[in-house]
C-alpha positions as CSV (number, residue, x, y, z in Angstrom):
1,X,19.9,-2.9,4.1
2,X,18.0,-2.6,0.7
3,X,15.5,-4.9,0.0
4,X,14.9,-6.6,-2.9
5,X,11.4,-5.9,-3.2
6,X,10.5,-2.8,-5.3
7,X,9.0,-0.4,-2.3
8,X,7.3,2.0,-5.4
9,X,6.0,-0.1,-7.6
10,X,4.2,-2.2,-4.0
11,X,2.8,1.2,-3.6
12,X,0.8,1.5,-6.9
13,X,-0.3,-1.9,-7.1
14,X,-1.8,-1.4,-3.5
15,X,-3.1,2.0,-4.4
16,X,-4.9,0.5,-7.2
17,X,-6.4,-2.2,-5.3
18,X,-7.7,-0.1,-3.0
19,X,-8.7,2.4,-5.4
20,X,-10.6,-0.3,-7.1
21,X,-12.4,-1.6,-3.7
22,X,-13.5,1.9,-3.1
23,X,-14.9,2.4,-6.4
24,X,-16.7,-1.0,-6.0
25,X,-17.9,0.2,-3.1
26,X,-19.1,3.3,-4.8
27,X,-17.7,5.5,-3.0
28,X,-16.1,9.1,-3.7
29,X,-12.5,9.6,-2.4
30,X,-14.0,12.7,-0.3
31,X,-16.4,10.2,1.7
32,X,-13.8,7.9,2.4
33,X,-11.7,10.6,3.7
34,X,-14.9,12.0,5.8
35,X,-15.3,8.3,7.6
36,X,-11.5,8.4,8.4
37,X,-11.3,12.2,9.4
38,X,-8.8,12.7,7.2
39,X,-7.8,14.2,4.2
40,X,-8.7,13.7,0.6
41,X,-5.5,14.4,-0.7
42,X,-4.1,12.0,1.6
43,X,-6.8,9.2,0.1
44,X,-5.7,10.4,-3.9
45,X,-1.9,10.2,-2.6
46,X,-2.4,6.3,-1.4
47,X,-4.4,5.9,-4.5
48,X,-1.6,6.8,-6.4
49,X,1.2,5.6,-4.7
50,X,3.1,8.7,-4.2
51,X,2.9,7.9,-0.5
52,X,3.9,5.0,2.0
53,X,1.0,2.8,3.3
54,X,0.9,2.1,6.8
55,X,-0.4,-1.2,7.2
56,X,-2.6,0.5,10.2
57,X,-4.0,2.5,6.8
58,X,-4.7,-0.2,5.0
59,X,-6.9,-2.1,8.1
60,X,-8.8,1.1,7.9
61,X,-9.8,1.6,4.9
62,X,-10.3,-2.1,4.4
63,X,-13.2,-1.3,7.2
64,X,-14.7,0.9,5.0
65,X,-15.0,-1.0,2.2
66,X,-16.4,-3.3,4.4
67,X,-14.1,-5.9,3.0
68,X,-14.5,-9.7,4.7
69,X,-12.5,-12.0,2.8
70,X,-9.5,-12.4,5.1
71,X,-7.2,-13.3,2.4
72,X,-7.6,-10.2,0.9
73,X,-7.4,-8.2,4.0
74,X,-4.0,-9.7,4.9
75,X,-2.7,-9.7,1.0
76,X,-3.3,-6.1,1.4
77,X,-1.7,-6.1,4.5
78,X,1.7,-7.6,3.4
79,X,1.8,-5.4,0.5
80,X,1.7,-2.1,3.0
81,X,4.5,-3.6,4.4
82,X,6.7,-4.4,1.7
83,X,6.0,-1.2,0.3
84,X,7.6,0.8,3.4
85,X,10.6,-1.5,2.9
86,X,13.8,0.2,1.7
87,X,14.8,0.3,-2.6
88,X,18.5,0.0,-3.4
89,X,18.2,3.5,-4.2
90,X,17.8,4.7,-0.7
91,X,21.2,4.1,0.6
92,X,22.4,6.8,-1.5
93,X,20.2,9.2,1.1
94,X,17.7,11.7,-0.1
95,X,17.4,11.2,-4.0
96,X,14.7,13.5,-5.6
97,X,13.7,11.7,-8.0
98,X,13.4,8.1,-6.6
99,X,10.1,7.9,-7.1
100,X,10.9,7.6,-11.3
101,X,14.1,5.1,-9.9
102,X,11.2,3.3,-8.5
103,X,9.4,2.6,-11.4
104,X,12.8,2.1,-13.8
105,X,14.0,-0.3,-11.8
106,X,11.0,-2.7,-12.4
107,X,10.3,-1.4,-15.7
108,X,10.4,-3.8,-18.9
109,X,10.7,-1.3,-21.4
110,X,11.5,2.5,-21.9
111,X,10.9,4.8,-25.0
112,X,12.3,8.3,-23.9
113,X,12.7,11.5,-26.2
114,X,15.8,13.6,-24.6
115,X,16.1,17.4,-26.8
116,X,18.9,18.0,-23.8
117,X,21.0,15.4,-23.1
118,X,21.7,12.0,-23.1
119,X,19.6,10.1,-21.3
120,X,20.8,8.9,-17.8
121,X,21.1,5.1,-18.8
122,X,23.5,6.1,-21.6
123,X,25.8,8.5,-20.2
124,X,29.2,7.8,-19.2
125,X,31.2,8.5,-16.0
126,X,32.7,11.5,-17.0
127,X,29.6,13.0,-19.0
128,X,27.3,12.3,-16.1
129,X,29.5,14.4,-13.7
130,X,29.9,17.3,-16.3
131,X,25.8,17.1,-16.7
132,X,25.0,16.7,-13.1
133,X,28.0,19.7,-12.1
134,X,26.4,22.2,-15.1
135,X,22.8,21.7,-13.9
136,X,22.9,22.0,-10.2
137,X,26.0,24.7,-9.4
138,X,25.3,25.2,-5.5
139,X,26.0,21.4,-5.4
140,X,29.3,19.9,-3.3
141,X,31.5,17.7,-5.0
142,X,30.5,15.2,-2.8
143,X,26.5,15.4,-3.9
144,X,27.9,15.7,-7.6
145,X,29.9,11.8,-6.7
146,X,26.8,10.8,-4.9
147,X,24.2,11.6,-7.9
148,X,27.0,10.0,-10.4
149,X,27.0,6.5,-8.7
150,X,23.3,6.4,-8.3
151,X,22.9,7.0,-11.9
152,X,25.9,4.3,-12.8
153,X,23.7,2.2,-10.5
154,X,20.7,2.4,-12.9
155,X,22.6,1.5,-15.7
156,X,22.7,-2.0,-14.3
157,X,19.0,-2.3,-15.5
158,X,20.6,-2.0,-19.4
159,X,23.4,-4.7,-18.7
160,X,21.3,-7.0,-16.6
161,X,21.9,-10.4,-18.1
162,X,18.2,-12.2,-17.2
163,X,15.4,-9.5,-18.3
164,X,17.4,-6.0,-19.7
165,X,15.7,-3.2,-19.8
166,X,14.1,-2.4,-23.7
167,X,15.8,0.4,-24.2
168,X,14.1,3.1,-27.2
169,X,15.8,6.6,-27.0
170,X,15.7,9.2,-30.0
171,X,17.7,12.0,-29.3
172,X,17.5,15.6,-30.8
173,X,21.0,16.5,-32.7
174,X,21.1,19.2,-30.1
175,X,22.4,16.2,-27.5
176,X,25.3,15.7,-29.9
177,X,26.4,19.0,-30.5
178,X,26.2,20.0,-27.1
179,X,30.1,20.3,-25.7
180,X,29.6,18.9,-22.0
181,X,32.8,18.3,-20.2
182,X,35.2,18.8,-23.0
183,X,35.8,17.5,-26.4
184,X,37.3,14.5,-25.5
185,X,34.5,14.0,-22.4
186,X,32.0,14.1,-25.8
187,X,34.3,11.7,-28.1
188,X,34.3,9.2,-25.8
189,X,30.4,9.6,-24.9
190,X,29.4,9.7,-28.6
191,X,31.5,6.4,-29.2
192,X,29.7,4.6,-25.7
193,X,26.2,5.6,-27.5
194,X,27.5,4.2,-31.0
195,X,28.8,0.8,-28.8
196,X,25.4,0.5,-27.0
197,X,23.2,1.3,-30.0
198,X,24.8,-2.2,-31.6
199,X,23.3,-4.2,-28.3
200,X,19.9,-5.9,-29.3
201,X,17.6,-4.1,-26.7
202,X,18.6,-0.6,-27.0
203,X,17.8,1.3,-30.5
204,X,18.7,5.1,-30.9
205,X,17.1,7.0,-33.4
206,X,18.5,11.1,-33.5
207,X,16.3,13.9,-34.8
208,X,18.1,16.2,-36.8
209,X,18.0,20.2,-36.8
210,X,16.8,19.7,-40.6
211,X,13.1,18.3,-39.5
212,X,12.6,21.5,-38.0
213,X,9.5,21.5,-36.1
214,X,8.3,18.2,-34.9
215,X,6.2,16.7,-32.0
216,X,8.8,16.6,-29.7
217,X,9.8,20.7,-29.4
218,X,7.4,20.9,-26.4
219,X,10.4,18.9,-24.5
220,X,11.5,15.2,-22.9
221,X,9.6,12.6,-21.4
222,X,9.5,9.4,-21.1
223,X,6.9,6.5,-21.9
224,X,7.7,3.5,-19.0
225,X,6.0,0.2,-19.8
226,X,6.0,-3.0,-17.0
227,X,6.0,-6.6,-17.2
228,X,3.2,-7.1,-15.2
229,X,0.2,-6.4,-16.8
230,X,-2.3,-5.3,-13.8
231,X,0.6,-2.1,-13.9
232,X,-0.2,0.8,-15.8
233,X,1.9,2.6,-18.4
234,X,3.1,5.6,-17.3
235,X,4.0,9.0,-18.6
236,X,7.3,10.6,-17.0
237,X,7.5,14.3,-17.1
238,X,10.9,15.7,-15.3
239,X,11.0,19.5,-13.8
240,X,13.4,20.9,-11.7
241,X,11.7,21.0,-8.4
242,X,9.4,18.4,-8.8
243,X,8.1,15.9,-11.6
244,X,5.1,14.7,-12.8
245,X,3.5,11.0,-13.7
246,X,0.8,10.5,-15.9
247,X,-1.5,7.4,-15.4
248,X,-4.7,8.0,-17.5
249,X,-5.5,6.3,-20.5
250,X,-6.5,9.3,-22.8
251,X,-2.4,10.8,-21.2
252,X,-0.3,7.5,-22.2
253,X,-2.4,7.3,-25.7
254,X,-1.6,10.9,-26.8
255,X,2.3,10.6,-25.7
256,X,2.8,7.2,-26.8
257,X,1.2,8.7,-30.5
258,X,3.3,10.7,-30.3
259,X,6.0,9.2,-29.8
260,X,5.3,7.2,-33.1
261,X,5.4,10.6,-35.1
262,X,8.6,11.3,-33.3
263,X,10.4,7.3,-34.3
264,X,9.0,7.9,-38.2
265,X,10.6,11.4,-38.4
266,X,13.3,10.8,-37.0
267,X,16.9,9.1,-38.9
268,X,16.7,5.4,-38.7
269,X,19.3,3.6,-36.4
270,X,21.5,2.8,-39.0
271,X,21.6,6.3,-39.8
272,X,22.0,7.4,-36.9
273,X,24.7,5.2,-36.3
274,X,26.6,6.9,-39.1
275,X,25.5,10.5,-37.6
276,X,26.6,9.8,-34.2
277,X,30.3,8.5,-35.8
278,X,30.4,11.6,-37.8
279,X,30.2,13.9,-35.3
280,X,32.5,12.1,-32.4
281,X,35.3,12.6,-35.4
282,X,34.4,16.2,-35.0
283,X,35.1,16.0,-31.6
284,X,38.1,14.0,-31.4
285,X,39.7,16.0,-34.3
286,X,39.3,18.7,-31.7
C-alpha cells in the first residue's frame, strides 16, 4: 500500500542533514567513504537523495560524525525509514521518472518552459496517450495505459482543493501547432488549456515564432519550488534515458533568471488566452 509520506523528498531532507553533519565534522565525502569501506559515489548518492537510506546507513555514518545527541540519532533514524516507504507512484511499477514524481508531488509551486509539448499536468486523456504512443514506439498498449494514468494521477496536485500546486507554464507556439492525435484530439486540448489558464493558480504565457531567438531555444526545464523552506529549489532537466537535477545555488539563480527573460518576452496571459482560442478554431474548422 502507498504511503502517505513522500519517500523522495525524506530522502533529500536526510541527505542534507547528513551532508551537513559531515561538513561540520569537516570532513571530505572521500574520507567518510574510506572509514566505511565504501564508495564515494555511494556517500554523494545519499547526500543527494537519489538513493534509499538504510537506517543501518544512517547508524553508521552517525558513528562517524561522532554524533551523541540521541534525539538526533533516532530523528535521523525514522527519517531512513520513511524514506524507504512506498510513494503513490509506485503501484504503477517501474516509472522512470519517479524520482521528478517525487518531488511534484510535494512541490508548492512549478514554473516550467515546454518548446515540445504540453506539459504533463495540462494534457488531456487523449493527448497524453497520442504523446506518450509518438515518443516511445516499442511500447505495448498496456505500458502506453499504464504511463497515461500515472500522469492523470499527477494532475490531482493541480485540482487539489487544500494547497494546489502554483502552476506557471509558458509554452513555445510550436506546442500549439503541433497536430498530436488528430485535429479534434488538439481542439479539445487547446480548449482544456484555455479552461485551466482561467483557474487562479495556473497562468500560461506562449512564446510566439515571431520572438525568434530567445532564452529558452536551448530546450525545457522546469524550476520546482517547496513549501518547506530547509528544501532546496531545484532545477529539472528531462532526457530520454535519464534526467538531471540541479541543486546549486549559482544552477537555480541562472535558470530561474532566466526564466524571467522568458515570462517578459513572452505574450501575456490574456493574450495568450486569445492565441490559444484562435488556433483551436483552426483546429476544429478542420
Amino acid at each position: 500500500m502507498a504511503s502517505s509520506v513522500n519517500p523522495t523528498v525524506r530522502r533529500r531532507r536526510l541527505g542534507q542533514e547528513l551532508r551537513r553533519l559531515r561538513e561540520q565534522r569537516g570532513m571530505t565525502a572521500e574520507e567518510v567513504a574510506d572509514r566505511l569501506l565504501v564508495s564515494q559515489s555511494k556517500i554523494s548518492r545519499l547526500e543527494n537523495g537519489r538513493r534509499s537510506i538504510s537506517q543501518r546507513d544512517v547508524r553508521d555514518l552517525c558513528g562517524v560524525y561522532e554524533v551523541e545527541d540521541r534525539r538526533i540519532v533516532d530523528s535521523l533514524m525514522q527519517m531512513a525509514k520513511e524514506s524507504r516507504q512506498q510513494g503513490w507512484w509506485h503501484a504503477f511499477g517501474d516509472i522512470p521518472y519517479s524520482v521528478y514524481i517525487g518531488l511534484e508531488t510535494d512541490a508548492a509551486s512549478l514554473r516550467v518552459y515546454e518548446p515540445q509539448v504540453v506539459p504533463g499536468l495540462l494534457q488531456t486523456n487523449a493527448y497524453a496517450e497520442a504523446v506518450i504512443a509518438g515518443a516511445l514506439p516499442e511500447a505495448t498498449q498496456a505500458d502506453i495505459e499504464r504511463r497515461v494514468q500515472v500522469r492523470m494521477r499527477r494532475q490531482e496536485r493541480i485540482h487539489s482543493g487544500r494547497s494546489p500546486l502554483r502552476l506557471w507554464a509558458v509554452l513555445d507556439e510550436s506546442v500549439l501547432r503541433r497536430e498530436v492525435g488528430g485535429k479534434a484530439t488538439m481542439a479539445e486540448q487547446l480548449e482544456h488549456l484555455n479552461l485551466l489558464g482561467q483557474l487562479p493558480h495556473i497562468t500560461l504565457q506562449v512564446m510566439p515564432f515571431a520572438m525568434g531567438a530567445h532564452p529558452g531555444v536551448n530546450g525545457q526545464y522546469a524550476i520546482l519550488e517547496f513549501p518547506d523552506a530547509s528544501d532546496s529549489t531545484v532545477i529539472y532537466l528531462e532526457g530520454v534515458t535519464s534526467d538531471l537535477y540541479l541543486e546549486k545555488a549559482n544552477d537555480v539563480q541562472s535558470y530561474s533568471v532566466m526564466y524571467e527573460h522568458l515570462r517578459a518576452q513572452a505574450l501575456n496571459p490574456d493574450q495568450t488566452r486569445e492565441f490559444i482560442e484562435k488556433v483551436a478554431k483552426e483546429y476544429a474548422r478542420g
